[in-house]
Every structure is written in structure tokens, then in C-alpha cells.
MARBA-3410 file (N, C-alpha, C, O; in Angstrom, 1 decimal):
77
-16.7,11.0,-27.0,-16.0,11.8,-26.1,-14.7,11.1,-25.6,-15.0,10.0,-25.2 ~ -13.5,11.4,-25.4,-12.2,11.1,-25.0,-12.5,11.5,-23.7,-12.9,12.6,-23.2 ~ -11.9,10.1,-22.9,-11.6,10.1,-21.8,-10.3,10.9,-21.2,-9.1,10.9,-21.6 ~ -10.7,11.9,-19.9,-9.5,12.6,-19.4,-8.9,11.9,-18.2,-9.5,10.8,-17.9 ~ -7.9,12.3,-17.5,-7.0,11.6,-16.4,-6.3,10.9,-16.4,-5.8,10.4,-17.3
-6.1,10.7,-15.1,-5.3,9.4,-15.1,-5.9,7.9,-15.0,-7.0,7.6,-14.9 ~ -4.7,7.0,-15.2,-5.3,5.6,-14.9,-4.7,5.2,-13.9,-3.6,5.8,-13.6 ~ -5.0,4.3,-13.2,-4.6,3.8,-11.8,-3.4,2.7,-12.5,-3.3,1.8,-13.3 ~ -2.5,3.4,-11.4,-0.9,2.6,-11.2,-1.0,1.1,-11.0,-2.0,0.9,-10.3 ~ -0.7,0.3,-11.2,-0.5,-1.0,-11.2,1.1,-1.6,-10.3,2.2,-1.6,-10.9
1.0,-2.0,-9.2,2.0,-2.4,-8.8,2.0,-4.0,-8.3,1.0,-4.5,-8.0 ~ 3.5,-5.0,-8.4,3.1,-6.0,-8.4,3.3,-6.6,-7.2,4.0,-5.9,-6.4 ~ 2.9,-7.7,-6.8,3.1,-8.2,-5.2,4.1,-8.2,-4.8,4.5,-7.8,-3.7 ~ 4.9,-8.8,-6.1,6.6,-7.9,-4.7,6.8,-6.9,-4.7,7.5,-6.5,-3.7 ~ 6.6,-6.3,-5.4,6.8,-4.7,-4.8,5.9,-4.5,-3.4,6.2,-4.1,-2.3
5.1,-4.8,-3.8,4.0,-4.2,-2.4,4.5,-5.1,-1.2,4.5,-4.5,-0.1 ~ 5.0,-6.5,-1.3,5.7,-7.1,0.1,7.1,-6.3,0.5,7.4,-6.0,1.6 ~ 7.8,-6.1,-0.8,9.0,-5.2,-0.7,9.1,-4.0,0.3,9.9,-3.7,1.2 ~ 8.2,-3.6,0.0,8.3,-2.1,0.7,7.3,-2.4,2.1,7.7,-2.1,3.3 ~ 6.3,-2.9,2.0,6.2,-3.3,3.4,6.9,-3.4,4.4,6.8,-2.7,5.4
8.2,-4.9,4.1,9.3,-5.6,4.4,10.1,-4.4,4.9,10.6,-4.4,6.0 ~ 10.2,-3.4,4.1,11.7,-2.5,4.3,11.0,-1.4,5.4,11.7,-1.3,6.4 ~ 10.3,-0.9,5.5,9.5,-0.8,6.2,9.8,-1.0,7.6,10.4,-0.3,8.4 ~ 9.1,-2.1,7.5,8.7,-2.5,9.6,10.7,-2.8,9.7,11.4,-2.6,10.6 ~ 11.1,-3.4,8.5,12.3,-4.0,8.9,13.5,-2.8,9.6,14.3,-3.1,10.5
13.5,-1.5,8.8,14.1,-0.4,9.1,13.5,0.7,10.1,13.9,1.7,10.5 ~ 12.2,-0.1,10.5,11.3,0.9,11.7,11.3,2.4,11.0,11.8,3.3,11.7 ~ 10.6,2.6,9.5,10.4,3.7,8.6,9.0,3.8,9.2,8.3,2.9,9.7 ~ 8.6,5.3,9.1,7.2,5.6,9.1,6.5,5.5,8.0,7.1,4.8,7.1 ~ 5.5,5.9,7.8,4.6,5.7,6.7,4.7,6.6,5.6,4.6,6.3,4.4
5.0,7.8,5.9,5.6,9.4,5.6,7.3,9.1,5.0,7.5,9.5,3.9 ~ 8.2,8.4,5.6,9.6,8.1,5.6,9.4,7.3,4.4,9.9,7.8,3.4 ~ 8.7,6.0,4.1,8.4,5.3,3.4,8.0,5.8,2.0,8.6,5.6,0.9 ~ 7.0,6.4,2.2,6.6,7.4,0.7,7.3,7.9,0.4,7.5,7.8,-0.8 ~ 8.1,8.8,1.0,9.4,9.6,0.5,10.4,9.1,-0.1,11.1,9.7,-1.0
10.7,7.4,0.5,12.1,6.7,-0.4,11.3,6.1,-1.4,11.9,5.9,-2.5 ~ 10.1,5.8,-1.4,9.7,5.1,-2.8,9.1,5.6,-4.1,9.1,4.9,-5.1 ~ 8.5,7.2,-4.1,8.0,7.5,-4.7,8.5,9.2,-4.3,8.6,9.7,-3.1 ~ 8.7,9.9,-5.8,8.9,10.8,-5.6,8.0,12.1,-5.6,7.9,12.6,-6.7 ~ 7.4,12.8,-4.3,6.5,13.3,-4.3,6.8,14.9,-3.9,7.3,15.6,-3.0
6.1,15.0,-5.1,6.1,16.7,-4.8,5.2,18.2,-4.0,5.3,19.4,-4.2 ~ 4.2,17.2,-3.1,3.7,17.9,-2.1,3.5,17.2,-1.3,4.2,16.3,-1.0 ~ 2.3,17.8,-0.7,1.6,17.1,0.7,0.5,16.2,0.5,0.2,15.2,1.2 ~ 0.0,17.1,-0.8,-1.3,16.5,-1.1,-1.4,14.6,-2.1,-2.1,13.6,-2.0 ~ 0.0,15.2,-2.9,0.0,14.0,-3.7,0.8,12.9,-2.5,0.5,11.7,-2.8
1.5,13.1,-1.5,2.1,12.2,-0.7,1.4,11.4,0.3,1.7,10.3,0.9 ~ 0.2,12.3,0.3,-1.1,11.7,1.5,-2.1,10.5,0.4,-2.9,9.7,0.8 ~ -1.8,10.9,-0.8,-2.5,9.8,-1.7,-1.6,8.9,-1.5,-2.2,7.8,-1.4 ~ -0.3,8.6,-1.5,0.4,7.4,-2.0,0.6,6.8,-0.1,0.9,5.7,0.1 ~ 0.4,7.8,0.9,0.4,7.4,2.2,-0.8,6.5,2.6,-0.8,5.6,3.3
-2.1,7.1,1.8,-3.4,6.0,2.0,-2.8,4.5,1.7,-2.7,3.5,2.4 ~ -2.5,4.7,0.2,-2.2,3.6,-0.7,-1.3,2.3,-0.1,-1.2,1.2,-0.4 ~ -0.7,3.1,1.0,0.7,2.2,1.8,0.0,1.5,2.6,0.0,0.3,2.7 ~ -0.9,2.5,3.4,-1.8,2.2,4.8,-2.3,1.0,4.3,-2.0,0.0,4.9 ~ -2.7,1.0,3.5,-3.7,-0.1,2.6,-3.4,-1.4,2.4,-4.0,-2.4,2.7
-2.1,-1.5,1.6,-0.9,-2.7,1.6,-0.6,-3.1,3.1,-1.2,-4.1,3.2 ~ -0.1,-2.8,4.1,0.0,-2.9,5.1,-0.8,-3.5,5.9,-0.4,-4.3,6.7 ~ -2.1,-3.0,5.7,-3.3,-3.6,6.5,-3.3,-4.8,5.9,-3.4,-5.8,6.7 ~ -3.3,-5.0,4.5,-3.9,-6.6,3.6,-2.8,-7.6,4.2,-2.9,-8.7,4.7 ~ -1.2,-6.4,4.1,-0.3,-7.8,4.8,0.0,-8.7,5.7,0.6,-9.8,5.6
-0.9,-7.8,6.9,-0.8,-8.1,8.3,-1.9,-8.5,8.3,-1.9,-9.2,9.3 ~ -3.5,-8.5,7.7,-4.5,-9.5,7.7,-3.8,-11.1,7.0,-4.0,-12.0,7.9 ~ -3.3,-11.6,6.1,-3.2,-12.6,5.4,-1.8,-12.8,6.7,-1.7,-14.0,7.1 ~ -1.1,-12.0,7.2,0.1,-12.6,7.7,-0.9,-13.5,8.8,-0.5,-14.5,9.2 ~ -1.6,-13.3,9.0,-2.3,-13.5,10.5,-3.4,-14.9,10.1,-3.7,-15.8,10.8
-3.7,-14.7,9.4,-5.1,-15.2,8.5,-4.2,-16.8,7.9,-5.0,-17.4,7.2 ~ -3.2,-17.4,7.9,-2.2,-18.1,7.1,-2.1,-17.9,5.8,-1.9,-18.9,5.1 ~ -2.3,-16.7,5.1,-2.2,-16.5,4.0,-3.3,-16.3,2.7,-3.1,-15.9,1.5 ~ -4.6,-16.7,3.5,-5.8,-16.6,3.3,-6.6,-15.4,3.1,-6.6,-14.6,4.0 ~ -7.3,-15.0,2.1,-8.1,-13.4,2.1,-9.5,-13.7,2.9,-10.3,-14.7,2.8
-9.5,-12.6,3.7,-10.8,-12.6,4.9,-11.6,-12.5,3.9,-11.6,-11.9,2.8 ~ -12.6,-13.5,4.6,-14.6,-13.1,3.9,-14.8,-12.0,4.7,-14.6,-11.7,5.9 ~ -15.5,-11.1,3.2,-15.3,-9.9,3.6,-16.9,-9.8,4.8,-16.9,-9.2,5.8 ~ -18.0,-10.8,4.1,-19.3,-11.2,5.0,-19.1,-12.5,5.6,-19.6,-13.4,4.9 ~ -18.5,-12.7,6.5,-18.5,-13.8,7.0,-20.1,-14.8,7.3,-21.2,-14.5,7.9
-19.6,-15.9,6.8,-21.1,-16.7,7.3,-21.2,-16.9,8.5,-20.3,-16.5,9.2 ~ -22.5,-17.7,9.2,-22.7,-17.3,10.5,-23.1,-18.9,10.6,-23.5,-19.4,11.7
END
């Protein structure tokens, strides 16, 4: 049986610092942001690539905080 859909987009770290960067740096919303980066043609597909931002954003500002470091996701005790 042949596999249907899509496959998940691949983007690389500078891209994902990039648009972060432009971002806070231009005081864009998250909505503003999806709109200059990716060209979307509803609401529905723009609230997917709006998760996807939320997401980058949060990792950035964990490691910005963290010195660069990925949180244990179970910290030991």
C-alpha cells in the first residue's frame, strides 16, 4: 500500500533563529510573522504554521535562558 500525505517540512536552525530574531526585533506578532514568512492561504493552514512558530520561540527562550543547554525534560531529583 502507498503511503498518502504529506511529509513534515524540515527547517534549519537559522532559519528558525532568523525569524525568531525578526520577530521580537520588529515587535511582529505571531500572526504578522506567519504572514511574511510563509505564504498562507487560510486560517486554518496559518494557525498550523502559527503553532509551529509558538514552538520555536518557546525552545529559543528556554536555551536563551538555560545558557544554551536543552532542559531535562524529567529532571532528576
Amino acid at each position: 500500500m502507498k503511503k498518502t500525505g504529506r511529509t513534515n517540512k524540515v527547517y534549519s536552525a537559522e532559519f528558525k533563529i532568523s525569524v525568531i530574531m525578526d520577530m521580537r526585533e520588529n515587535y511582529l506578532s505571531h500572526r504578522e510573522t506567519v504572514r511574511k514568512y510563509w505564504n498562507t492561504q487560510n486560517r486554518t493552514e496559518e494557525d498550523k504554521y502559527l503553532r509551529t512558530l509558538k514552538n520555536w520561540e518557546h525552545i529559543y527562550l528556554d536555551r536563551r535562558t538555560n545558557g544554551g543547554e536543552k532542559r531535562q525534560k524529567y529532571p532528576l531529583k
